[in-house]
GUTORTOR-892849 format. One line per 3 residues: number of its first residue (from 1); their letters; for each residue x, y, z of N, C-alpha, C. Coordinates in nm, 3 decimals. Atoms other than C-alpha are relative to their C-alpha. Example, Ala and Ser with C-alpha at 12.3 -4.5 7.8 and 13.67 -1.06 7.14 Angstrom:
<atoms>
1 = AS = 0.089/-0.119/0.000/1.230/-0.450/0.780/0.090/0.120/0.000 ~ -0.082/-0.119/-0.006/1.367/-0.106/0.714/-0.077/0.109/0.073 $
</atoms>
This chain:
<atoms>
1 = XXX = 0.085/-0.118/0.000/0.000/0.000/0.000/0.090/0.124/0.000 ~ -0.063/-0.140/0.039/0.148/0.327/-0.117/-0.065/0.106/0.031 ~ 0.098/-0.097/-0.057/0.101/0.659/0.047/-0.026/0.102/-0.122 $
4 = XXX = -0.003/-0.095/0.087/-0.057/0.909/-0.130/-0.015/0.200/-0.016 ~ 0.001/-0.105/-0.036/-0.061/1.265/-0.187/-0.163/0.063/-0.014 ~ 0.125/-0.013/0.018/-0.392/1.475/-0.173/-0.057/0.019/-0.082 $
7 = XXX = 0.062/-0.042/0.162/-0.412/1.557/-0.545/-0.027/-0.147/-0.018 ~ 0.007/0.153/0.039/-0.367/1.160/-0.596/-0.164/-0.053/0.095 ~ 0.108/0.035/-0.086/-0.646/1.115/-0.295/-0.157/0.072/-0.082 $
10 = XXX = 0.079/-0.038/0.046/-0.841/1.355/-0.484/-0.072/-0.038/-0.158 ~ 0.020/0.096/0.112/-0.822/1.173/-0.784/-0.071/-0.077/-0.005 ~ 0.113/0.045/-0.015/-1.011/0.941/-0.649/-0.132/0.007/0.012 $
13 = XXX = 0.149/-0.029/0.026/-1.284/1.033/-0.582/-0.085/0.184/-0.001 ~ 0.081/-0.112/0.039/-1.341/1.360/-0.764/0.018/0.165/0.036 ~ -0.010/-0.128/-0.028/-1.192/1.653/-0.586/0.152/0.050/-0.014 $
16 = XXX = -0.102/-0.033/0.010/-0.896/1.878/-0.622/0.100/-0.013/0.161 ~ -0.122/0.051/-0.144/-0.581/1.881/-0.335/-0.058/0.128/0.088 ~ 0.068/-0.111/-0.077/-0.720/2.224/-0.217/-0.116/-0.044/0.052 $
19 = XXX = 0.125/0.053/-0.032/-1.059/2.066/-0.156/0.019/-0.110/0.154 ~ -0.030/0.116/-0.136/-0.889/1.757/0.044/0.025/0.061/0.062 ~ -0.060/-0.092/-0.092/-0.684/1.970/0.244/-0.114/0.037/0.055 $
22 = XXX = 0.134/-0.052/-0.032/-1.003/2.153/0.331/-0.057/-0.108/0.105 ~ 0.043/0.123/-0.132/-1.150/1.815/0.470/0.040/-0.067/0.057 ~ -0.094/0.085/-0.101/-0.835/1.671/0.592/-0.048/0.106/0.184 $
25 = XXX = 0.039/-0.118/-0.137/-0.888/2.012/0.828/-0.094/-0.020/0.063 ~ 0.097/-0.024/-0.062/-1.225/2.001/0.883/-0.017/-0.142/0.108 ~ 0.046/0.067/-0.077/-1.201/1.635/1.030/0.136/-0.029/0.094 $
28 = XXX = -0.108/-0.044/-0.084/-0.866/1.713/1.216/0.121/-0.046/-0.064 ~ -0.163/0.062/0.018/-0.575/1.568/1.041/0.064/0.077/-0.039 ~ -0.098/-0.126/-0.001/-0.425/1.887/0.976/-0.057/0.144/0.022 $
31 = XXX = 0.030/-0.114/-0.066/-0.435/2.226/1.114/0.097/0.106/-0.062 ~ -0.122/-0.110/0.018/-0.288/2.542/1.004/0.055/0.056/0.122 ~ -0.094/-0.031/-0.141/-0.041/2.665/1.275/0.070/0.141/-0.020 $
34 = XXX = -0.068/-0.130/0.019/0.101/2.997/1.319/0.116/-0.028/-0.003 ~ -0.165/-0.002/-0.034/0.444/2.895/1.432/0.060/-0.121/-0.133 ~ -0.042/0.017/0.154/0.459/2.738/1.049/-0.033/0.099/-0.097 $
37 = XXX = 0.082/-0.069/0.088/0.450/2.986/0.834/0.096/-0.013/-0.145 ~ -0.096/0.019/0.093/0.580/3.042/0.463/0.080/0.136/0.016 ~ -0.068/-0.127/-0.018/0.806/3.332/0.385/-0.077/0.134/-0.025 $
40 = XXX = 0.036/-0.086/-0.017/0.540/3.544/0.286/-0.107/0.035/0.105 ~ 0.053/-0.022/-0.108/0.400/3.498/0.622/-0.148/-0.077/0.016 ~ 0.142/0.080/-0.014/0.070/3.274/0.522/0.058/-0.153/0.056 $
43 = XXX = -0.023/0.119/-0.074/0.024/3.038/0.779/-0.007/-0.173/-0.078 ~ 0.065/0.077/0.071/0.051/2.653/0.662/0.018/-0.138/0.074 ~ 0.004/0.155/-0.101/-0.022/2.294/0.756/0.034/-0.069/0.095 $
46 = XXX = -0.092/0.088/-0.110/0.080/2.089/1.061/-0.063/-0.152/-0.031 ~ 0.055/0.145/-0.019/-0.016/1.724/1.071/-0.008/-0.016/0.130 ~ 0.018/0.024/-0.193/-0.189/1.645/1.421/-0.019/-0.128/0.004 $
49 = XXX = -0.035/0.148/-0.103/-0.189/1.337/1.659/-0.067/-0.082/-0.106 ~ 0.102/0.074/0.039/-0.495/1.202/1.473/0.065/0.010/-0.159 ~ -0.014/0.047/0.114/-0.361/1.259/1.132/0.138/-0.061/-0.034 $
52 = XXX = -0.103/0.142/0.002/-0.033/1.072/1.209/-0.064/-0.167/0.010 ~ 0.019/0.128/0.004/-0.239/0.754/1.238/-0.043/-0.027/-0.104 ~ 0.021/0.078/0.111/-0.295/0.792/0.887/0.033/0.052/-0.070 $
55 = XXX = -0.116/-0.016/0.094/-0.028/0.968/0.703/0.111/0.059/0.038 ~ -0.106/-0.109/-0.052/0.259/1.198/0.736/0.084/0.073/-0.080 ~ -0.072/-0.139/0.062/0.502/1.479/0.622/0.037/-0.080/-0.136 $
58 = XXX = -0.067/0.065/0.126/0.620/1.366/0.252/0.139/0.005/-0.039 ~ -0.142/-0.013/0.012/0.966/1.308/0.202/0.026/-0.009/-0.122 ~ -0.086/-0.062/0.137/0.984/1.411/-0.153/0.091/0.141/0.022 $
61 = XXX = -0.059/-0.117/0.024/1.229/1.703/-0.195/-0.049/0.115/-0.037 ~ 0.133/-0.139/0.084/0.959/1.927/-0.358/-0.069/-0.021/0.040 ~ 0.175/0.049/-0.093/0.685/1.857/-0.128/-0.004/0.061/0.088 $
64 = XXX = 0.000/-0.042/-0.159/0.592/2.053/0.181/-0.100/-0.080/-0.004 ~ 0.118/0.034/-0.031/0.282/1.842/0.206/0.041/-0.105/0.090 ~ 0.021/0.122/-0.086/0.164/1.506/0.347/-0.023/-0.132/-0.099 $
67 = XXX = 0.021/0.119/0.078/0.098/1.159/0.180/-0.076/-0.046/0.149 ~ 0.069/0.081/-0.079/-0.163/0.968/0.321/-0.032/-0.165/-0.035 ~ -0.008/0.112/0.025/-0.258/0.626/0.373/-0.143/0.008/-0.123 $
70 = XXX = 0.098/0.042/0.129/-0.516/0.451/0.083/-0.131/0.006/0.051 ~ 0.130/0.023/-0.072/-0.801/0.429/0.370/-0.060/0.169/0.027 ~ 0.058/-0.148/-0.005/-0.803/0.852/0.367/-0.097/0.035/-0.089 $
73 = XXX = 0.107/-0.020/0.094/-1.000/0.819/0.068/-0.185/-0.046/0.027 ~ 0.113/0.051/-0.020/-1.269/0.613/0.197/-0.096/0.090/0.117 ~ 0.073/-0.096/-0.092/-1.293/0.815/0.517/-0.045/0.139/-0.062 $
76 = XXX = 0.045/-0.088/0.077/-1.327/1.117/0.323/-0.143/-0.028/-0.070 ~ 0.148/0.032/0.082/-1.609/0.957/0.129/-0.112/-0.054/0.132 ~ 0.105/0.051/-0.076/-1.781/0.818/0.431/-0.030/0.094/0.038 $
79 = XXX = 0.039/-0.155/-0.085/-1.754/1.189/0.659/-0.089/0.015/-0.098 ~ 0.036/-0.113/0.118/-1.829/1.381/0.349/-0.122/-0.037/-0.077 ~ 0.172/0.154/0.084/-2.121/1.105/0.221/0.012/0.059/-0.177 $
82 = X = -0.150/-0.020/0.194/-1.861/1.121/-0.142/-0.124/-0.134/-0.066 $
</atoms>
């Protein structure tokens, strides 16, 4: 099982990576944080407790994001009634 990123999650079933993000937030697996910010000062992502049990930071080189596991898709579709 390969993690994936949220454009790839969104792929599935139908929404863009801005969209996931959106409902990774709304059901806690990531939070924007002040004490991350970019350089022009907009705050951006943390991964919390709850969304380490189902992905984490992406260790591509060009990635600030997250990769998640294959089961983020489903929960997404179950919350969200996808």
């Amino acid at each position: 099982m390969a993690r994936k990123s949220a454009r790839l999650i969104g792929k599935l079933i139908g929404k863009n990576a801005h969209e996931i993000n959106t409902m990774l937030e709304e059901i806690g697996f990531i939070k924007k944080d002040s004490d991350y910010v970019s350089k022009t000062g907009a705050k951006l992502w943390r991964i919390t407790d709850l969304g380490k049990k189902h992905g984490d930071y992406s260790a591509h080189p060009y990635s600030n994001g997250f990769v998640w596991d294959d089961e983020v898709a489903e929960i997404l579709k179950k919350v969200f009634k996808l």
